[in-house]
N, C-alpha and C positions, 0 to 999 in steps of 0.2 A: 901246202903253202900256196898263196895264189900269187900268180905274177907279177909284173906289173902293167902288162899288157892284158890282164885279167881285170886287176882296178879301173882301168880307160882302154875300152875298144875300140878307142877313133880318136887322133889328136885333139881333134874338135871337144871331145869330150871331157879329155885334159885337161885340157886349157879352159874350160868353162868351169871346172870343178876348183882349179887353181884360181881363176878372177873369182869363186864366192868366194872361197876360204879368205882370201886377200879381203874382200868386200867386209866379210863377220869378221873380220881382224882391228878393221879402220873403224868397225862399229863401235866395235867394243872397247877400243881406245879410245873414243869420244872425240874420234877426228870432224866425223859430221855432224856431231853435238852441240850446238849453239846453244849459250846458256840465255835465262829468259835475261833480260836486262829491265828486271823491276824487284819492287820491295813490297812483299805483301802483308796486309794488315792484320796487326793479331788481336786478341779478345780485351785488351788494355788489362789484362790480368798480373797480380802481384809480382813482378821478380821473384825467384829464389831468392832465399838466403844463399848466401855464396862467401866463403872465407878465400880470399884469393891469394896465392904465394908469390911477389913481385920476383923478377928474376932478378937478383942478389938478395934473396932473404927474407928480404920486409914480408911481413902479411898487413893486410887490408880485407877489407870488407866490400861487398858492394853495393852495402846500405851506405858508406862513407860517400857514396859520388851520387846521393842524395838530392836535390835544386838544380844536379846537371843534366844535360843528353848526356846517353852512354850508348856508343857502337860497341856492342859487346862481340868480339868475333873469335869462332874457336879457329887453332891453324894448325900446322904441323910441317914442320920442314921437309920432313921425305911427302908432301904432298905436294903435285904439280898445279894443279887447278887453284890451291892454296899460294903459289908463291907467282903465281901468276896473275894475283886481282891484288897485289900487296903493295906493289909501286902505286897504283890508282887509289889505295886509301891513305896511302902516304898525303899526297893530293888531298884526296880528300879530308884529310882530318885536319892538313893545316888552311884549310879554305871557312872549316866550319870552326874549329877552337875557341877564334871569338867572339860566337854565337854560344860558349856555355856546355860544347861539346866536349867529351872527353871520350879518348880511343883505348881499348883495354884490349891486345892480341890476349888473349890463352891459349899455349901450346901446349897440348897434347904428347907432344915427344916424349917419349920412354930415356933420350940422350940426355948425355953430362949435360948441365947448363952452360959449362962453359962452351960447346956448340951454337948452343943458342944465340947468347950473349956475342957472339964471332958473327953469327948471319945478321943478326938484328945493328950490331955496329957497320960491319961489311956492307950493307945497303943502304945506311944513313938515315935508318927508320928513328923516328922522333916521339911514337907514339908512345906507351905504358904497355911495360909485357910481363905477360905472368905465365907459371907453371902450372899445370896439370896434368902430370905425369900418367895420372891412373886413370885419370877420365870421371873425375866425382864430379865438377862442375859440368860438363856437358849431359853427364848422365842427368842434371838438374832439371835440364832444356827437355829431358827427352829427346833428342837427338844421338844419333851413333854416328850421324853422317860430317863430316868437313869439307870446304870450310861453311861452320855456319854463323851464320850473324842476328844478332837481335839488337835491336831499337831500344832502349828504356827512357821513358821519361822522366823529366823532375822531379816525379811524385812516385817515382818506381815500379812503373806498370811495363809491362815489355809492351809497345804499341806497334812494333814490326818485324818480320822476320825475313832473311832470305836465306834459303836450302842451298848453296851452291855457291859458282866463283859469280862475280858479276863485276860489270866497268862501272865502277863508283864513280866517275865525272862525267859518264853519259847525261848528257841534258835533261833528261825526265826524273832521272833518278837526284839530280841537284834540284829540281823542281817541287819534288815530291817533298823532300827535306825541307824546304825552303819553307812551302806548304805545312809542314807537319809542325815545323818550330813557333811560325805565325801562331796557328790555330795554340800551343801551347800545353 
């Protein structure tokens, strides 16, 4: 059995092996991970077919939101990164709404909905939410990762996507919108 005076021959050495471990620690919690703060463009390729579960019951489609923008974002409440860009598209969505926009959360959650249904009233979110318990709709995206977001336009092409959390009322990113809705 070795020491512990075997592990570190010299305080010094200690204590340098403790600041990495701390160091790969804050890494890998995404402490000094700055997310990019943009939206990047996709191939304007077809949406999926998508049958989506509203949380109370209804099913929809997301061929029905057809002639609108659709922020499509997958989330998940045991996600931090996910509930932390969620007030910012709160914002965001009722900035754009009148512009033809329509916001669809899908939750991922494996949980009761009535959880759900508790966080999404408890924040005062306004937007449209739906279940996806097993992951069929993301698995559409090809993605396994959240949160993720796509773009679709009028004509149901997905035209944007973003991998990650981002501040939706960052100014480039309302510019960019502004910009994509123009163009049409």
């Amino acid at each position: 059995m070795t020491s512990f005076r075997g592990l570190f021959p010299s305080p010094r050495r200690g204590v340098l092996y403790l600041l990495l471990l701390a160091f790969g620690y804050a890494l890998g919690m995404g402490i000094f991970y700055e997310p990019p703060n943009t939206v990047e463009a996709a191939e304007n390729e077809p949406a999926p077919k998508l049958i989506l579960h509203k949380l109370g019951g209804k099913k929809t489609s997301l061929e029905d939101y057809r002639g609108k923008w659709v922020f499509l974002n997958f989330w998940a409440t045991w996600c931090p990164p996910c509930l932390k860009e969620m007030p910012e598209m709160e914002e965001f969505y009722k900035k754009f709404k009148s512009k033809n926009l329509v916001m669809l959360a899908v939750s991922v959650d494996k949980d009761d909905p009535s959880k759900i249904a508790s966080f999404i009233k408890d924040h005062g979110y306004t937007f449209e939410v739906f279940l996806d318990p097993d992951g069929e709709s993301l698995d559409k995206f090809h993605t396994s990762k959240i949160p993720a977001t796509f773009i679709i336009n009028p004509k149901g092409e997905v035209v944007s996507q973003a991998a990650g959390p981002r501040e939706w009322m960052d100014p480039e990113i309302i510019k960019y919108f502004n910009d994509l809705m123009k163009k049409g």
